[in-house]
MARPANU-863453 format. One record per residue (C-alpha): x, y, z. Coordinates in steps of 0.05 Angstrom, whole numbers, plus 5000, padded with zeros to 4 digits. Example, Ala and Ser with C-alpha at 12.3 -4.5 7.8 and 13.67 -1.06 7.14 Angstrom:
# residues 2
+------+------+------+
:    x :    y :    z :
+------+------+------+
: 5246 : 4910 : 5156 :
: 5273 : 4979 : 5143 :
+------+------+------+
***
This chain:
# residues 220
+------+------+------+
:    x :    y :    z :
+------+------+------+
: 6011 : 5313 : 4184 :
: 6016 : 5388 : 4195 :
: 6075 : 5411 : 4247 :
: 6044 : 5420 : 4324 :
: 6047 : 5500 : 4344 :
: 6076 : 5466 : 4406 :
: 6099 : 5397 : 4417 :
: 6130 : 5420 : 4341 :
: 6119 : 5353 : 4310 :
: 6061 : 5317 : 4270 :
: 6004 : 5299 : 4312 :
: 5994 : 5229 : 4277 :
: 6074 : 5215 : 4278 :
: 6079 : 5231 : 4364 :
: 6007 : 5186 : 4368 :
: 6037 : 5124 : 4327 :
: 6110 : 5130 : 4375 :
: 6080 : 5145 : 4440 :
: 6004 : 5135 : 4448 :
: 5981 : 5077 : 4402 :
: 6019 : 5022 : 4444 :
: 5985 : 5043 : 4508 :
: 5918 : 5032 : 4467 :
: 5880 : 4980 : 4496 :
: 5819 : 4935 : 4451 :
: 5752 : 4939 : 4450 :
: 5711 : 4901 : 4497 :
: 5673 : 4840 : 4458 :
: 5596 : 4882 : 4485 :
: 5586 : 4946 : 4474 :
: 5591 : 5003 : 4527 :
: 5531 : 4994 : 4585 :
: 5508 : 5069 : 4599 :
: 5486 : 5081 : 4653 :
: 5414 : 5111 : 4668 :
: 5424 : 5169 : 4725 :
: 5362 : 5207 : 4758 :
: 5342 : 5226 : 4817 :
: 5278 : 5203 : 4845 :
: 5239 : 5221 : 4910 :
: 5218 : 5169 : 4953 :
: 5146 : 5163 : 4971 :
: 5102 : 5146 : 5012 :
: 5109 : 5067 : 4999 :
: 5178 : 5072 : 5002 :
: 5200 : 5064 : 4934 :
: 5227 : 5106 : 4883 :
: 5208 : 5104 : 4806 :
: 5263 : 5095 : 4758 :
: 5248 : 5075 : 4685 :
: 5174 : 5065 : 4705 :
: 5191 : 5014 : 4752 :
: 5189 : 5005 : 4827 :
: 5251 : 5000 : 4869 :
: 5249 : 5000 : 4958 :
: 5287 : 5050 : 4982 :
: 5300 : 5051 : 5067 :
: 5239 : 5080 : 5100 :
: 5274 : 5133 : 5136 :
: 5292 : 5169 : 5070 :
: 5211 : 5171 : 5063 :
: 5198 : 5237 : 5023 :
: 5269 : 5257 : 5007 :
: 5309 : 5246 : 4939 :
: 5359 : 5194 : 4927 :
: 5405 : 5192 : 4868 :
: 5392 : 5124 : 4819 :
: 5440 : 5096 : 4775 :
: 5407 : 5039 : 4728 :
: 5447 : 4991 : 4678 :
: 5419 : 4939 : 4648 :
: 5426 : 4891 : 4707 :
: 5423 : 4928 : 4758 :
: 5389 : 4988 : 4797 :
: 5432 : 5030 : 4848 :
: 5405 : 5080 : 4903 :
: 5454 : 5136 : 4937 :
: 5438 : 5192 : 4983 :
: 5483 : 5237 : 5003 :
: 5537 : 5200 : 4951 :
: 5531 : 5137 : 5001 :
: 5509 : 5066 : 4968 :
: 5446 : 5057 : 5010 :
: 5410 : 5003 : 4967 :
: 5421 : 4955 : 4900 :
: 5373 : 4925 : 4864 :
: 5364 : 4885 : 4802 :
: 5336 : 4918 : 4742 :
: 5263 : 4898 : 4732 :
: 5222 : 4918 : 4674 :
: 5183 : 4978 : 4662 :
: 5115 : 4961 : 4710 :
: 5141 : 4915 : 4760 :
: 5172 : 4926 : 4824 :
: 5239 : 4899 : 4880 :
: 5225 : 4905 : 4943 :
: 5275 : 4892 : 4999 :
: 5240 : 4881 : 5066 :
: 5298 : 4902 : 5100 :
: 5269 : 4980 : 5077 :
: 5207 : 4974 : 5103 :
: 5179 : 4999 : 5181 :
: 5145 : 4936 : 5221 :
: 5080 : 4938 : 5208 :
: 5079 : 4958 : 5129 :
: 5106 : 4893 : 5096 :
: 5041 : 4865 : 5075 :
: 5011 : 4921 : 5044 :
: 5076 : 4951 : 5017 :
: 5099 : 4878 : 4977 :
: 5031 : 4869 : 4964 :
: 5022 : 4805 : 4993 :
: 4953 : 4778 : 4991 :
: 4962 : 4714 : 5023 :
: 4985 : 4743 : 5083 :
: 4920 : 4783 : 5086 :
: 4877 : 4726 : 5078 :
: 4905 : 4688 : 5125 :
: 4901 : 4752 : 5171 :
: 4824 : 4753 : 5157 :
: 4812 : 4684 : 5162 :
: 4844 : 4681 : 5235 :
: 4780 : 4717 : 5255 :
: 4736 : 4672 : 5229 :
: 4707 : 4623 : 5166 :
: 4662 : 4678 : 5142 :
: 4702 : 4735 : 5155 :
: 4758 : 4704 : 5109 :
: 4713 : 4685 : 5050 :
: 4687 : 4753 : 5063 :
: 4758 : 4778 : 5047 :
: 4772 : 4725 : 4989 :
: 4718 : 4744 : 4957 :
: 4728 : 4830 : 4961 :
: 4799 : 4794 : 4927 :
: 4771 : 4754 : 4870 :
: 4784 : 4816 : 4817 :
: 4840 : 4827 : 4757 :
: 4875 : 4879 : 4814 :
: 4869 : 4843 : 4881 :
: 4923 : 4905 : 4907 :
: 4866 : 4949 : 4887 :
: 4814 : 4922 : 4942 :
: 4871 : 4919 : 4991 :
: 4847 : 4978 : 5035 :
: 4785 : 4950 : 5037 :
: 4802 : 4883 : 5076 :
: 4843 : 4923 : 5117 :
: 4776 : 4961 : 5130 :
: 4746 : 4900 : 5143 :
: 4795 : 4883 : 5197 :
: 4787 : 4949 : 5226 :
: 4714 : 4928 : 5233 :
: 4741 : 4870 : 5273 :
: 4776 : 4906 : 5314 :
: 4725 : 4959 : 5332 :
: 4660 : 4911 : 5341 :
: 4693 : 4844 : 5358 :
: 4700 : 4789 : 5308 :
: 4632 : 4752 : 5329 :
: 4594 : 4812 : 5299 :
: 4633 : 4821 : 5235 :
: 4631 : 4736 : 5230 :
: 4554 : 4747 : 5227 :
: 4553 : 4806 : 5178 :
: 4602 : 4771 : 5133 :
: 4556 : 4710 : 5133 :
: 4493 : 4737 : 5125 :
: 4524 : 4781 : 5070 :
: 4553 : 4720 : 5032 :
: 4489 : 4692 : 5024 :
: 4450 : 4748 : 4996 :
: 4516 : 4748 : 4951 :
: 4529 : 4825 : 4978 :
: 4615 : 4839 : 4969 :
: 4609 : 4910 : 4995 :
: 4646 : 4932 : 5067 :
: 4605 : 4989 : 5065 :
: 4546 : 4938 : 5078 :
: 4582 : 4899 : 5131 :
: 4595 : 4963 : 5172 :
: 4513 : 4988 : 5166 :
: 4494 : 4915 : 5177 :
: 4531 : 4926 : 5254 :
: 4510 : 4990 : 5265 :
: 4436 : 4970 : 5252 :
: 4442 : 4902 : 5293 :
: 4469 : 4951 : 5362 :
: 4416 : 4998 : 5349 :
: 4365 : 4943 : 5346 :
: 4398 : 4910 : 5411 :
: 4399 : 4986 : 5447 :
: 4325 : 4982 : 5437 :
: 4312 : 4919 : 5461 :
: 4349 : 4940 : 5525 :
: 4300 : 4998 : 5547 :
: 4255 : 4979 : 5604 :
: 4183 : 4969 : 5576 :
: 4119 : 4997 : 5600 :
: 4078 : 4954 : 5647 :
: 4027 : 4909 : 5615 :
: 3968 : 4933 : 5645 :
: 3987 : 5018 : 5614 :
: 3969 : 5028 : 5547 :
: 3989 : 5089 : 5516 :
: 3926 : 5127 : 5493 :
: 3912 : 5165 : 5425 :
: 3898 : 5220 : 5465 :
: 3946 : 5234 : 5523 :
: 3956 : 5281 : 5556 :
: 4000 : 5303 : 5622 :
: 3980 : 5309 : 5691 :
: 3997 : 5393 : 5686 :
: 3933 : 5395 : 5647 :
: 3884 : 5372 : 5700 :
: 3909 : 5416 : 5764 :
: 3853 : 5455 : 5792 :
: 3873 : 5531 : 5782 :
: 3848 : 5576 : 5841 :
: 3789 : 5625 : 5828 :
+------+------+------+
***
């Protein structure tokens, strides 16, 4: 009610002639705030925001984006240009848009395990229960690396050794890769040492051998 030192009239009169009219209501829900924080994406190609998981595009790999999160959705800018939207997931889970990722990543980056098995069952019977079962735990993504090791195995020896390893290891119940890869290397050494020529089978190496340099006749 007290005169203005400027406009020179009461603050609550000029409001109620002027400003209240322009006034609009209240929306029915209350205001969403945003969330705003800027992330770096890593090496998987997504950012953390909330303590979830969003893709970001894979040529942004190691760099920050700016993330704006409501409570529906999850927005990613770089360089104040929209480069991805996503909807808000809950703390611990993850949206992944393929269109983010380099060829060759989707499988391990969405964490797709039937995609691997199929992979490792395209080898062979053995070699995909081998991968099923390295699978069969509360965190399949866990074990991940290690079917890709697997097929890394197939890749180096052929898939009729690792078939064999895999089998033989299934039955003595064995889920290790480790054991796969020294089952291999044991089977070539055994087959590089079947390959050397054998002696004759009329020479038999004696106890007490020695060389021919030790019988010369040595001049007076």
């Amino acid at each position: 009610m007290r005169i203005h030192g400027t406009t020179c009239c009461r603050p609550i009169e000029a409001f109620r002639a002027s400003e209240q009219s322009l006034l609009r209501p209240l929306p029915a829900e209350p205001f969403d705030t945003p969330h705003w924080a800027e992330p770096k994406v890593h090496r998987d190609f997504h950012v953390e925001v909330l303590r979830a998981l969003y893709s970001a595009p894979h040529h942004l790999r190691g760099l920050r984006v700016r993330a704006r999160a409501d409570s529906t959705q999850v927005k990613l800018f770089y360089r104040g240009e929209l480069v991805r939207v996503h909807p808000r997931k809950p703390p611990g889970q993850r949206s992944t848009n393929r269109d983010d990722l380099p060829a060759g990543t989707e499988v391990y980056a969405t964490r797709d395990l039937d995609t691997l098995r199929r992979q490792a069952a395209g080898h062979g019977e053995s070699i995909g229960a081998y991968a099923a079962a390295l699978l069969d735990t509360p965190l399949p993504w866990t074990k991940m690396r290690q079917v890709y090791r697997l097929l890394g195995l197939v890749k180096k020896w052929g898939a009729a050794r690792v078939e064999l390893a895999c089998a033989s290891a299934l039955d003595a119940e064995a889920v290790d890769v480790n054991l796969i890869s020294r089952m291999i290397e044991r089977a070539k050494e055994t087959e590089a040492a079947k390959a050397e020529t054998p002696l004759p089978a009329n020479v038999v190496p004696g106890r007490f051998e020695r060389g021919p340099e030790e019988f010369k006749v040595v001049g007076r």
